[in-house]
C-alpha positions in Angstrom: -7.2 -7.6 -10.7 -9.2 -7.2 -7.5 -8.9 -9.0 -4.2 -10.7 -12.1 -4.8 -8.9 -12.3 -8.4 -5.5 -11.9 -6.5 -6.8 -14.8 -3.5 -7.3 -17.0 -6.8 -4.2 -16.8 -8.2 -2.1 -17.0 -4.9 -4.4 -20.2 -4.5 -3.8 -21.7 -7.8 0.1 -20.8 -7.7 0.9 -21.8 -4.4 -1.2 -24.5 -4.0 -3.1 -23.8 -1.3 -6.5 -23.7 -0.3 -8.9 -20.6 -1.2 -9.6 -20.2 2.6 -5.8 -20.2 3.7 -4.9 -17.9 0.5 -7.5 -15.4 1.8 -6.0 -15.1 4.9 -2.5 -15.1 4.0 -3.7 -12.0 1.7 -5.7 -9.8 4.6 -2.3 -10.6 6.5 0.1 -8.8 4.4 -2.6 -5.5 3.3 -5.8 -5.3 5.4 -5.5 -2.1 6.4 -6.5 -2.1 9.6 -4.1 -5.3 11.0 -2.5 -5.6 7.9 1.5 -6.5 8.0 2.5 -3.7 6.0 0.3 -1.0 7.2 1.2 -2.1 10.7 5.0 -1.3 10.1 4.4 1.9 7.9 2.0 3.0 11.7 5.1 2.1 13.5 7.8 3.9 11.1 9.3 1.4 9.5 10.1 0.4 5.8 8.8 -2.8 4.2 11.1 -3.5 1.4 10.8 -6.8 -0.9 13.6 -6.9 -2.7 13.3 -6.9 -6.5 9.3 -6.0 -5.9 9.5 -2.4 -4.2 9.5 -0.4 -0.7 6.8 0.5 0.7 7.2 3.7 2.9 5.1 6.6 4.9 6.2 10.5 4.2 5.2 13.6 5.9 3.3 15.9 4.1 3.9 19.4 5.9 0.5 21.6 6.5 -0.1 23.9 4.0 -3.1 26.5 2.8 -5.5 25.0 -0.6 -8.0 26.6 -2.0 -11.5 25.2 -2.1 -12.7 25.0 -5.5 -16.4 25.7 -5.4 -15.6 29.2 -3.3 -12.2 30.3 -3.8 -11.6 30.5 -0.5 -7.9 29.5 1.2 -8.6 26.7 3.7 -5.8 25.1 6.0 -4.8 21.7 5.2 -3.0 19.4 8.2 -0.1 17.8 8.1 -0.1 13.9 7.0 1.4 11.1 6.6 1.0 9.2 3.8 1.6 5.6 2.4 4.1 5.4 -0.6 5.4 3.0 -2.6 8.4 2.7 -4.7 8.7 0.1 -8.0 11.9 -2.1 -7.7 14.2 -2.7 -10.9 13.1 -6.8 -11.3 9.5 -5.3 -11.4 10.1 -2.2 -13.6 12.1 -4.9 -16.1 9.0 -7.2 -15.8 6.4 -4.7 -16.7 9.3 -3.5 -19.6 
């Protein structure tokens, strides 16, 4: 399912217009002004219960290798987005 599949569905299942469901989805994940990503920038956990958590870790900096050379390059510390399955969607999938 891609975005416009997922603007359909919201559309169909909510009853809402196409335009309105478009928006409501670039609300919760653009990822520029998004909801979500705008509270993993500013710390914070986003946690729908029975869906998941969505959450930002630290990766520390740490020496790689570059494959085509072999030689040991530096790699920066991160952080990156994460998310977590919750039991109700775990069962669902199950």
């Amino acid at each position: 399912m891609n975005k416009s599949d997922l603007v359909d569905a919201l559309a169909e299942a909510a009853g809402m217009t196409k335009a309105d469901a478009a928006r409501a989805v670039d609300a919760m994940f653009s990822p520029s002004r998004g909801i979500i990503s705008s509270a993993l920038n500013s710390g914070k956990r986003v946690q729908i219960t029975g869906f998941g958590t969505f959450e930002s870790k630290h990766r520390k900096a740490r020496q790689g290798r570059n494959p085509r050379t072999g030689e040991t390059i530096q790699i920066a510390a991160s952080n990156m987005p994460a998310f977590k399955a919750g039991k109700g969607l775990k069962d669902a999938v199950n």
